[in-house]
C-alpha positions as CSV (number, residue, x, y, z in Angstrom):
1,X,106.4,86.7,90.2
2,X,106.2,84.7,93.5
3,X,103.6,83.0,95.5
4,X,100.5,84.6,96.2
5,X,100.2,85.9,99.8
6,X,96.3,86.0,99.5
7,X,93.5,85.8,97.5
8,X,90.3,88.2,97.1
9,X,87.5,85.7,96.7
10,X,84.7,88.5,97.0
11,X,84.8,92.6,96.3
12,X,82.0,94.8,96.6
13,X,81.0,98.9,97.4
14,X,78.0,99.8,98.9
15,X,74.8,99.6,96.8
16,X,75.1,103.1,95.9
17,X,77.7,105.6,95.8
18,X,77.2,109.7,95.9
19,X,74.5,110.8,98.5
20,X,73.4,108.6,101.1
21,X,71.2,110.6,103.2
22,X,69.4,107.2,105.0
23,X,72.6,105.8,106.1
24,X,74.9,106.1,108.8
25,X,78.6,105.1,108.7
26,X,77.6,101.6,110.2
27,X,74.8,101.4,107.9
28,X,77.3,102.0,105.0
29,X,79.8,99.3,106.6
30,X,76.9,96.7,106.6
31,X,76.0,97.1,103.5
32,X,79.4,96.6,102.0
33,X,80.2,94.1,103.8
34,X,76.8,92.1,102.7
35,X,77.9,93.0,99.0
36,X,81.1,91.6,99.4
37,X,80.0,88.4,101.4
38,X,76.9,88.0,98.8
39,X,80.0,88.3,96.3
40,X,82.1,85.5,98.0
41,X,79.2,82.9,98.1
42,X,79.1,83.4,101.8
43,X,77.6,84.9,104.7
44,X,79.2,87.3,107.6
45,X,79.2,84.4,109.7
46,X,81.3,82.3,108.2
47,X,83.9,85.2,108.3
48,X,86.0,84.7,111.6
49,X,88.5,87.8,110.6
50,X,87.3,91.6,110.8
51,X,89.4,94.7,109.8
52,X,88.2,98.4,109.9
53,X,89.0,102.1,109.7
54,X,86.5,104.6,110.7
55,X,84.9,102.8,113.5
56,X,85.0,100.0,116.1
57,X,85.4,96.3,114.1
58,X,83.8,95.2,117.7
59,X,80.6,97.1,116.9
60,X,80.8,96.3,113.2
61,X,81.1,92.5,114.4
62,X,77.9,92.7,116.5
63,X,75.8,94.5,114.0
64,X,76.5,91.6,111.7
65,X,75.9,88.8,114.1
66,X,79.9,87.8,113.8
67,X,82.2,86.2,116.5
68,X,85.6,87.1,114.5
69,X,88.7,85.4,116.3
70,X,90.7,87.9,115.1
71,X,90.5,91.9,114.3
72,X,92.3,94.9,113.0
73,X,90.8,98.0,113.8
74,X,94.6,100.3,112.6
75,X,93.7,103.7,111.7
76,X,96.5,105.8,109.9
77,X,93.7,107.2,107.3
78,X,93.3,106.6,104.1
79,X,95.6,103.7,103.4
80,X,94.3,101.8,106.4
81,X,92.7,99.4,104.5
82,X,95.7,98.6,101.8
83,X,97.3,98.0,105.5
84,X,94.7,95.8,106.5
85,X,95.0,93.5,103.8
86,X,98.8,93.3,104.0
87,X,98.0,92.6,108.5
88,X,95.4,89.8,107.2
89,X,97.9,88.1,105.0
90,X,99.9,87.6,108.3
91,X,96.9,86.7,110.3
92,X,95.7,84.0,108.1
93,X,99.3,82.7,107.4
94,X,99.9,82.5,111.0
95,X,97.0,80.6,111.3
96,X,94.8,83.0,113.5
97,X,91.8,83.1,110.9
98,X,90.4,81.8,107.8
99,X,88.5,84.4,106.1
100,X,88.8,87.9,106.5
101,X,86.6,90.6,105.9
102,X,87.9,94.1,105.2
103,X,85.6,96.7,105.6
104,X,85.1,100.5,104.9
105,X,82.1,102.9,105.1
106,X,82.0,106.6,105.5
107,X,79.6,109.1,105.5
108,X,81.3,112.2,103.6
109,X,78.8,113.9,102.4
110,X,75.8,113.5,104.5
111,X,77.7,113.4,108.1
112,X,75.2,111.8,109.2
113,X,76.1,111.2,113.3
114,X,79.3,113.2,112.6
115,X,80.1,117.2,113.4
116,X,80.0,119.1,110.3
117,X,83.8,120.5,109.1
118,X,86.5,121.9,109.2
119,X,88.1,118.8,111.0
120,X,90.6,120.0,113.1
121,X,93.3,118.4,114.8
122,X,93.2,117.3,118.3
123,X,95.1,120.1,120.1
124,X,96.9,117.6,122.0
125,X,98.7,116.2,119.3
126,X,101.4,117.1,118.0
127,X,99.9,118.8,114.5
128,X,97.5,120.1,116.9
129,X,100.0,121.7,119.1
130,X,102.9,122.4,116.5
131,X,100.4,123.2,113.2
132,X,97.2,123.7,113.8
133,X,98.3,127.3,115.5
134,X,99.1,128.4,112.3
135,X,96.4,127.8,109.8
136,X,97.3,123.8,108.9
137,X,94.1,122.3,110.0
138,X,92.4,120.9,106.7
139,X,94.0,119.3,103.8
140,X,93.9,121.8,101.1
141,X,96.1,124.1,103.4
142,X,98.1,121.4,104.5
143,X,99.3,119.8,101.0
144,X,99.9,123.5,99.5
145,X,103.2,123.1,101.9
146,X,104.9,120.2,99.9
147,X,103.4,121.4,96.4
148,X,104.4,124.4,96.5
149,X,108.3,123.5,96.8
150,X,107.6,120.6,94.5
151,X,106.5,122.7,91.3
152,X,109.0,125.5,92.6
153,X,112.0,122.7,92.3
154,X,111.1,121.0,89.3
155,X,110.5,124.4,87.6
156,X,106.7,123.4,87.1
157,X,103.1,125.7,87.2
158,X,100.2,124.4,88.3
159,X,99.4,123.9,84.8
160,X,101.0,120.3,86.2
161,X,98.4,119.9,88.3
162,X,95.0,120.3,86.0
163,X,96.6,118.0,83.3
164,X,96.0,115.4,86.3
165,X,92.4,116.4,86.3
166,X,92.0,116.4,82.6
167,X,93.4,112.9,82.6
168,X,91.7,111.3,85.0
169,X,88.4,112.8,83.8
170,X,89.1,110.9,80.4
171,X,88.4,107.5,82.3
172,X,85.7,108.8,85.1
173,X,83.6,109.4,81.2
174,X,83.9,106.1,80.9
175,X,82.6,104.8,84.2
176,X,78.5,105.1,85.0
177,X,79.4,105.4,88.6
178,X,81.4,108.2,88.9
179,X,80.6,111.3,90.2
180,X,82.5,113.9,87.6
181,X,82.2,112.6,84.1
182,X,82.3,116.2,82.6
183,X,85.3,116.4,80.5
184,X,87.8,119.3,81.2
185,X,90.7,121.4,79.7
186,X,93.9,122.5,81.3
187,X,92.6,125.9,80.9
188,X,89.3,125.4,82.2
189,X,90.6,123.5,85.6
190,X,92.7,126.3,86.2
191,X,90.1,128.8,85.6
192,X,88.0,126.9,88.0
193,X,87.3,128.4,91.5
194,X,90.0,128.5,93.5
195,X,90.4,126.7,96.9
196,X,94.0,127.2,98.2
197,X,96.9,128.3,96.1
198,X,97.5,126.2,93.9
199,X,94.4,124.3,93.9
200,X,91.5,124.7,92.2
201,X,87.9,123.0,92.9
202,X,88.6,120.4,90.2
203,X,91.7,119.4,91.5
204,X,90.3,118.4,95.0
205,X,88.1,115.3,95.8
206,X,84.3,116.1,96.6
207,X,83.0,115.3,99.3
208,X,80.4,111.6,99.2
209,X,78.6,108.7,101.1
210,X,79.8,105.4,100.4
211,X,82.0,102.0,101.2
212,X,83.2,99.2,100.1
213,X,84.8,95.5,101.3
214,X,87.1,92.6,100.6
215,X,86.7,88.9,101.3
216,X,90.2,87.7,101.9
217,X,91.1,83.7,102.2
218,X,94.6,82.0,101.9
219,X,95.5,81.3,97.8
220,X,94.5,77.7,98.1
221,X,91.2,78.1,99.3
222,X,90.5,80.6,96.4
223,X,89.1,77.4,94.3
224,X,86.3,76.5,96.9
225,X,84.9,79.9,96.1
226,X,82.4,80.7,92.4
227,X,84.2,84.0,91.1
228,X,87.1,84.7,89.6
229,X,90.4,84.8,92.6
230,X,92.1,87.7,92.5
231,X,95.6,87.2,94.0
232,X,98.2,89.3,96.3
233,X,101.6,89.1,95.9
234,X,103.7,92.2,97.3
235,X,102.7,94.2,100.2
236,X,104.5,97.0,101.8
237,X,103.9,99.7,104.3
238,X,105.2,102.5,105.5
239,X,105.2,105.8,107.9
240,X,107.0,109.1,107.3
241,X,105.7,112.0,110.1
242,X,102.1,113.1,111.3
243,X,103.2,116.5,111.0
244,X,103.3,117.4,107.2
245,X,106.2,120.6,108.3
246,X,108.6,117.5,108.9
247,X,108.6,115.9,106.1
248,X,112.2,115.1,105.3
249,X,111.8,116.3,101.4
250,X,109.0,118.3,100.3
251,X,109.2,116.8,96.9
252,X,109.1,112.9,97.7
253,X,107.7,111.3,100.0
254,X,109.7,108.6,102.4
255,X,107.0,106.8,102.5
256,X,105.8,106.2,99.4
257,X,109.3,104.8,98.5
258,X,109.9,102.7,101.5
259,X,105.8,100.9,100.9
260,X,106.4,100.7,97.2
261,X,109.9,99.4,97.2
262,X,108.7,96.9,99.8
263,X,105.7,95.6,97.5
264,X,107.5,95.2,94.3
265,X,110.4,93.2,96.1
266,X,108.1,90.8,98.1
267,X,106.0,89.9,94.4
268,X,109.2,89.9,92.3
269,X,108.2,92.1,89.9
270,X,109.5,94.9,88.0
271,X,107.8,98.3,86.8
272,X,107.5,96.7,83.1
273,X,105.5,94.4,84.3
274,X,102.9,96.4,85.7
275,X,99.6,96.5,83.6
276,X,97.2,98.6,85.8
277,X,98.4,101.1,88.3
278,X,95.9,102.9,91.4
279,X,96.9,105.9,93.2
280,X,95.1,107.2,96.0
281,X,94.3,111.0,94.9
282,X,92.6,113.1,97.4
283,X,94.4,116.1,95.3
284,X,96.1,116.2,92.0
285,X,99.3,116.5,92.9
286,X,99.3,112.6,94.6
287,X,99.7,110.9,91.4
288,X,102.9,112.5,90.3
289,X,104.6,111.9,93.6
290,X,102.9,108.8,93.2
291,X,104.5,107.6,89.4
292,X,108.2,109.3,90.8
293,X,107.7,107.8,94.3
294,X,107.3,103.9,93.1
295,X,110.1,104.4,90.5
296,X,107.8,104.7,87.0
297,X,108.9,108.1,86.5
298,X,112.2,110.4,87.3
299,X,111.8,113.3,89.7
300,X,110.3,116.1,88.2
301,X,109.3,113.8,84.7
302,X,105.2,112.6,85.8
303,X,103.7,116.0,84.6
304,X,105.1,115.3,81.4
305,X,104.2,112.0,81.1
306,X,100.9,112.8,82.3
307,X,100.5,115.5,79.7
308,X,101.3,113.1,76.7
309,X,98.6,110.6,77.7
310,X,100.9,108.2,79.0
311,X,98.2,107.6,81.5
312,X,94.7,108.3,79.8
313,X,93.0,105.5,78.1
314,X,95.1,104.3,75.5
315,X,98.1,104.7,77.1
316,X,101.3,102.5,78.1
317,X,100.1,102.8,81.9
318,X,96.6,103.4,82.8
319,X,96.5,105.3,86.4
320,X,93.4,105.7,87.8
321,X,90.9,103.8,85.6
322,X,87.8,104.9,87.8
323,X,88.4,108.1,87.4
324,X,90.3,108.4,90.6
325,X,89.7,110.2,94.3
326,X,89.2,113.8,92.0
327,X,86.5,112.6,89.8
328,X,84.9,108.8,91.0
329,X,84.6,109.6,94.5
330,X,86.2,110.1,97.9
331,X,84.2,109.5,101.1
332,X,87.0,110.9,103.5
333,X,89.0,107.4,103.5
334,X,89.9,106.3,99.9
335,X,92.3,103.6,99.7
336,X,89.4,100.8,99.6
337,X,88.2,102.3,96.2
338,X,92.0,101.9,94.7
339,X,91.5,98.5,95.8
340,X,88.1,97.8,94.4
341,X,89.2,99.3,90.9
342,X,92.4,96.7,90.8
343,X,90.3,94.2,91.5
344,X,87.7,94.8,88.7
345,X,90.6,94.9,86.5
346,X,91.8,91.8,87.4
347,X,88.6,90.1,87.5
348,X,88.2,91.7,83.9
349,X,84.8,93.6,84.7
350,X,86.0,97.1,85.0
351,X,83.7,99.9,83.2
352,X,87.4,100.7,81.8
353,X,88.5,97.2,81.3
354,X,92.3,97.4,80.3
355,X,93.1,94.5,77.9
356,X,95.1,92.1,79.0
357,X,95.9,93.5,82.7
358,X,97.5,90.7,84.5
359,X,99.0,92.8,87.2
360,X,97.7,95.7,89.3
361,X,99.3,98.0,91.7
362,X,97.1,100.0,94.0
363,X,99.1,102.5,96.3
364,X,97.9,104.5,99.0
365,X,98.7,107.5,101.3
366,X,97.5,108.2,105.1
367,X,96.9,111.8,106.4
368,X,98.9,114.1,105.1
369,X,102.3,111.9,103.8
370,X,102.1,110.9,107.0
371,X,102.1,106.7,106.0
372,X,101.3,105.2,103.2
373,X,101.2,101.0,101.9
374,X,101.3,99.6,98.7
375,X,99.6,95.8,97.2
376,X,100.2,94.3,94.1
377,X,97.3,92.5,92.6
378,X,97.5,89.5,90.0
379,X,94.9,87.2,88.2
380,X,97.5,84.7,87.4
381,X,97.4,81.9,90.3
């Protein structure tokens, strides 16, 4: 492995997690931000580094009495924030801050302040113009395009699909805060109400209120901080097309490759050294692009290795250990919680601790395959 890039000295999500009727999105931002800070032995004004998604870092800044030197308010959705962490490594290297704070806070559930769905595309854009006209305006309908060929190529049923939500309802049992603990059969997903072909309900994220944040310093400041520092040592990221029609191969996604290729180079590791692997999952069918995208699996091979519990608790790789985007929660932009989880695991505190993890992978995807980045997490210093 090489030499950490960063190091996490605090981690924290919002106070509570589900249904947050009394908070707005800044409300939710605050209060992650004061977890993680409360975390990190320090307060937001000793922060002089500010990254967001879902809001203004400048309005963030002032509702937390912070003068930040530096900010990062990139928005590609829901890997934002695994970008954010990979922009802060080069910001504090560079020498432009000290501490960074990486925030996130939405309100999915509630809306409160925000119009009520479906969330359609600005008709300026080029989804908007070039999609939207034909019925792709919400993610269910969107990611039927690229599932759809990739069971249909790989001579798979969505049978494929529920054996993701079976699996990663074996570890959401095992963590207090997530929201689907109910444990589910193959049979029984795909019985479930359906939502766009092939989807069922299960095989979607639900809709919640929460946040979380990262305290981010350089790797030799870690030891002037009381928890345990977890490190960084591969980043990558990576865009493909806002438009999900173009993507160059329905069945893998460009970007995925290029962010994950990029991650495992920069921290020198291989995929049998990987303990602990996050991928974001807004649907079921992200984790086995997800496992053949970063190389763990052959194309068309994850289902299976789902299905034989390569990835439940137990396994040879656990994926997902909080139960994942489909059962823990998804507040609209999830690639903080992937973060969160890797960092537990590291610290050794997760509600699924995997003995022995040393080193995490957390990858994430923006809109629709439109971008996605990739970290690699380590408690070895």
């Amino acid at each position: 492995m090489t030499k950490a890039l960063l190091a996490v000295v605090g981690a924290a999500e919002t106070t509570q997690m589900g249904t947050i009727p009394n908070l707005s999105q800044i409300g939710l931002q605050a209060d992650a931000a004061l977890n993680a800070c409360r975390d990190a032995g320090i307060t937001p004004q000793q922060v002089d580094g500010l990254a967001l998604a879902g809001g203004n870092p400048v309005d963030l800044a002032q509702y937390l009495g912070m003068a930040p030197a530096w900010v990062d308010g990139t928005p590609v959705g829901g890997c934002s924030f695994l970008m954010h962490v990979r922009h802060a490594a080069a910001a504090i290297r560079a020498g432009y801050c000290q501490t960074v704070l990486v925030v996130h806070g939405e309100s999915g559930r509630s809306r409160i302040g925000k119009p009520p769905p479906p969330f359609t595309p600005d008709p300026t854009s080029l989804a908007g113009q070039f999609e939207a006209p034909f019925g792709g305006i919400v993610p269910p309908t969107m990611f039927t395009v690229p599932v759809l060929r990739y069971l249909h190529t790989h001579g798979l049923t969505p049978a494929a699909l529920a054996e993701v939500v079976v699996a990663q309802r074996r570890w959401a049992a095992l963590n207090p805060r997530a929201k689907f603990k109910e444990q589910l059969t193959v049979d029984q997903v795909l019985a479930d109400r359906p939502i766009a072909w092939p989807f069922t309900l299960p095989m979607c994220c639900p809709q919640t209120d929460g946040g979380g944040a990262l305290v981010l310093v350089s790797p030799e400041r870690a030891r002037d901080f009381p928890g345990r520092p977890v490190f960084v040592i591969g980043t990558g990221e990576a865009t493909e097309t806002g438009m999900i029609s173009q993507m160059v191969d329905f069945t893998t996604s460009r970007a995925f490759r290029a962010s994950g290729r990029a991650a495992f180079d920069q921290a020198g590791i291989s995929h049998s050294d990987v303990d602990h692997l996050m991928i974001y999952d807004a649907f079921a069918h992200l984790p086995l692009y997800g496992l053949e995208d970063l190389g763990f699996c052959a194309p068309g091979e994850a289902a299976g290795y789902i299905a034989a519990g390569h990835t439940s608790p137990g396994g040879r790789l656990p994926v997902n250990t909080n139960g994942g985007g489909i059962a823990y929660m998804h507040s609209g932009m999830y690639g903080m919680y992937v973060m969160q989880e890797c960092v537990r695991q590291m610290r050794g505190i997760a509600p699924a601790q995997v003995p022995g993890a040393r080193v995490s992978v957390a990858h994430g995807v923006g809109g629709m395959f439109g971008a996605a980045a990739t970290l690699v997490f380590t408690n070895e210093g």
